[in-house]
MARTOR-621708 format. One record per residue (C-alpha): x, y, z. Coordinates in steps of 0.5 Angstrom, whole numbers. Layout:
BEGIN
+-------+-------+-------+
!     X !     Y !     Z !
+-------+-------+-------+
!     X !     Y !     Z !
...
+-------+-------+-------+
***
This chain:
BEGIN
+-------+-------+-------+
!     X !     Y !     Z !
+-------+-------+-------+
!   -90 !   -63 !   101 !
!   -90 !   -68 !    95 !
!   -84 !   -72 !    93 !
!   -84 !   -76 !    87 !
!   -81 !   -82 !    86 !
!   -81 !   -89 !    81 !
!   -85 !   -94 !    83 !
!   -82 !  -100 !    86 !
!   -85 !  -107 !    88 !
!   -88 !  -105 !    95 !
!   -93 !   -99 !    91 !
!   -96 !  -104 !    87 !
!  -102 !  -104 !    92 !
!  -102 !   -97 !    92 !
!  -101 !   -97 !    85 !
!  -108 !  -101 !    84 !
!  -112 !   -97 !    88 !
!  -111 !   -91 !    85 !
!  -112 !   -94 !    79 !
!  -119 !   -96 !    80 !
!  -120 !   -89 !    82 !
!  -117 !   -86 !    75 !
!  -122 !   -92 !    72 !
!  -128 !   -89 !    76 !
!  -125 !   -83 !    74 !
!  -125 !   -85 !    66 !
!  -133 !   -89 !    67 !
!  -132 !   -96 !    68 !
!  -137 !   -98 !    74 !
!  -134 !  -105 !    75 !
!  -128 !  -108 !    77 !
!  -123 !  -114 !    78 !
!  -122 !  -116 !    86 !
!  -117 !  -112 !    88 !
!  -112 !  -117 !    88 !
!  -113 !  -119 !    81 !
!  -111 !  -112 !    80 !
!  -106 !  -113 !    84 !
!  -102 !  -119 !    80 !
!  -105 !  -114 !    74 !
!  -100 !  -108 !    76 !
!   -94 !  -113 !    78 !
!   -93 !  -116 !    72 !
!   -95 !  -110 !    68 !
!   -90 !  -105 !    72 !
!   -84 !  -111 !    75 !
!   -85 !  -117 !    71 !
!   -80 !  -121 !    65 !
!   -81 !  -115 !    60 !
!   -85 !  -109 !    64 !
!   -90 !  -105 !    60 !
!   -89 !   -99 !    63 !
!   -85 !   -95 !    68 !
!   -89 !   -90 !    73 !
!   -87 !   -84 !    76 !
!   -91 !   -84 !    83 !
!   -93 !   -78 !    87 !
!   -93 !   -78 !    95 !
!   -96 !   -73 !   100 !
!   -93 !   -76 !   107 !
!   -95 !   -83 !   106 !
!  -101 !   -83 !   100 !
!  -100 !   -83 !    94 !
!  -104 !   -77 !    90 !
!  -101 !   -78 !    83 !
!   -98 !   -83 !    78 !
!   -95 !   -82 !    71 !
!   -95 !   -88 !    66 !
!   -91 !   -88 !    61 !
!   -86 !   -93 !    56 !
!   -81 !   -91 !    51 !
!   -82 !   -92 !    44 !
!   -76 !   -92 !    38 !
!   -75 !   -90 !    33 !
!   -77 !   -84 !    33 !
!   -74 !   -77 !    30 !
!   -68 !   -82 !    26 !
!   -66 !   -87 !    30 !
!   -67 !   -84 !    37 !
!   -72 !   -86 !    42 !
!   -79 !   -82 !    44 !
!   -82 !   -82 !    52 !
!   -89 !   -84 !    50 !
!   -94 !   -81 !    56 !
!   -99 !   -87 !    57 !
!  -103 !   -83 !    64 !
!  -103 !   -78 !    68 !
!  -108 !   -77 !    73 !
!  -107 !   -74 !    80 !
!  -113 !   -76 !    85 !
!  -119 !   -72 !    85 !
!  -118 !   -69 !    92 !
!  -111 !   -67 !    91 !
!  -112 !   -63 !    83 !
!  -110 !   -56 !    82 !
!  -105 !   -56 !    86 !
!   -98 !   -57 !    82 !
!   -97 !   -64 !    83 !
!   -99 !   -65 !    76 !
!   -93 !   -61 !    73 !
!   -89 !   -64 !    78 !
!   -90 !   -70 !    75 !
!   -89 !   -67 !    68 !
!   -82 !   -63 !    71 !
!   -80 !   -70 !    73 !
!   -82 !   -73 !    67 !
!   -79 !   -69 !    63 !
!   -72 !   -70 !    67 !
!   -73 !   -77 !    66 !
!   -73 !   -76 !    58 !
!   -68 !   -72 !    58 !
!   -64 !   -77 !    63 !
!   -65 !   -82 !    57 !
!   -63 !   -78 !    51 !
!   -71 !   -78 !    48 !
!   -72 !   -73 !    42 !
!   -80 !   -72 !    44 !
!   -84 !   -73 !    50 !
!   -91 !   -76 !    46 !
!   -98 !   -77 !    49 !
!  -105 !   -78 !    48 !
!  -112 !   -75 !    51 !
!  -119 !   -76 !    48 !
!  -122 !   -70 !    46 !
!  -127 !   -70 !    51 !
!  -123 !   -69 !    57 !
!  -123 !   -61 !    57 !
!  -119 !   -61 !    63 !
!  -113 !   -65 !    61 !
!  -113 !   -61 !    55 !
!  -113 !   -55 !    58 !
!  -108 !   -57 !    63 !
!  -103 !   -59 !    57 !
!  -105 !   -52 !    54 !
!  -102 !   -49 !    60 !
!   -96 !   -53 !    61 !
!   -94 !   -50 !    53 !
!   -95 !   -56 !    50 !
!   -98 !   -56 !    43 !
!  -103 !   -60 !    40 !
!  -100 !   -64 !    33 !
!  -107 !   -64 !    28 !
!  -104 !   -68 !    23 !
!  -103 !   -75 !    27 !
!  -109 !   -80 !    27 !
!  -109 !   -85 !    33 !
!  -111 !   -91 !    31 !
!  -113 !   -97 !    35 !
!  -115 !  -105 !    35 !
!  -118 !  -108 !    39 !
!  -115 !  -116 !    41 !
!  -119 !  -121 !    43 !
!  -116 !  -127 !    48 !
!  -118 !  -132 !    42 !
!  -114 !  -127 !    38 !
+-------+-------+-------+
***
């Protein structure tokens, strides 16, 4: 059985792990120390202004599955929009229904927090996510255009 649960401090190693498998998952070939990205993922997720929230899925004591995400504002008016940074379950454990459990329970997280929208992103190669967004009824908003700029430490 899968439960879902907000991330809390003692995650953060788990958290870590699973996320270089995601980074695995997306094409990246080198990575920081584990503890690195352990002190990436506190500062990240429990540090003074947190970047992100993450909702996790747990089978027994692995965890299978996370959901990042941040609210954005403003976003219809003057109210506040979930935005769905990641979602990614473990290779071993997709089709199974851990994905929408992450979705459902996001959803209440949204509802819970008074959002209008819950928002996100997918790159147009990633078949598989956009077939399973398709398949949760979400559609697709054509008249947005992502943009991106790239910072450098130096500025």
């Amino acid at each position: 059985m899968v439960v879902i649960t907000p991330a809390e401090m003692h995650h953060v190693d788990a958290v870590a792990v699973l996320v270089e498998e995601m980074d695995r998952h997306y094409g990246s070939t080198e990575f920081e120390p584990l503890e690195q990205r352990i002190t990436q993922v506190t500062d990240a997720l429990f540090g003074d202004v947190p970047a992100a929230f993450v909702l996790l899925a747990w089978e027994d004591d692995e965890l299978v599955g996370l959901a990042s995400y941040s609210f954005l504002w403003p976003a219809a008016g003057v109210t506040r929009s979930l935005y769905l940074k990641e979602l990614y379950v473990a290779q071993a454990r997709r089709r199974l229904g851990i994905g929408r459990q992450l979705m459902d329970t996001l959803f209440d997280v949204a509802r819970k927090h008074r959002c209008r929208r819950v928002e996100l992103t997918t790159d147009r190669e990633n078949e598989e996510a956009r077939r399973f967004y398709a398949g949760l009824g979400v559609p697709v908003n054509i008249e947005k255009m992502f943009h991106r700029v790239e910072l450098t430490a130096s500025g």
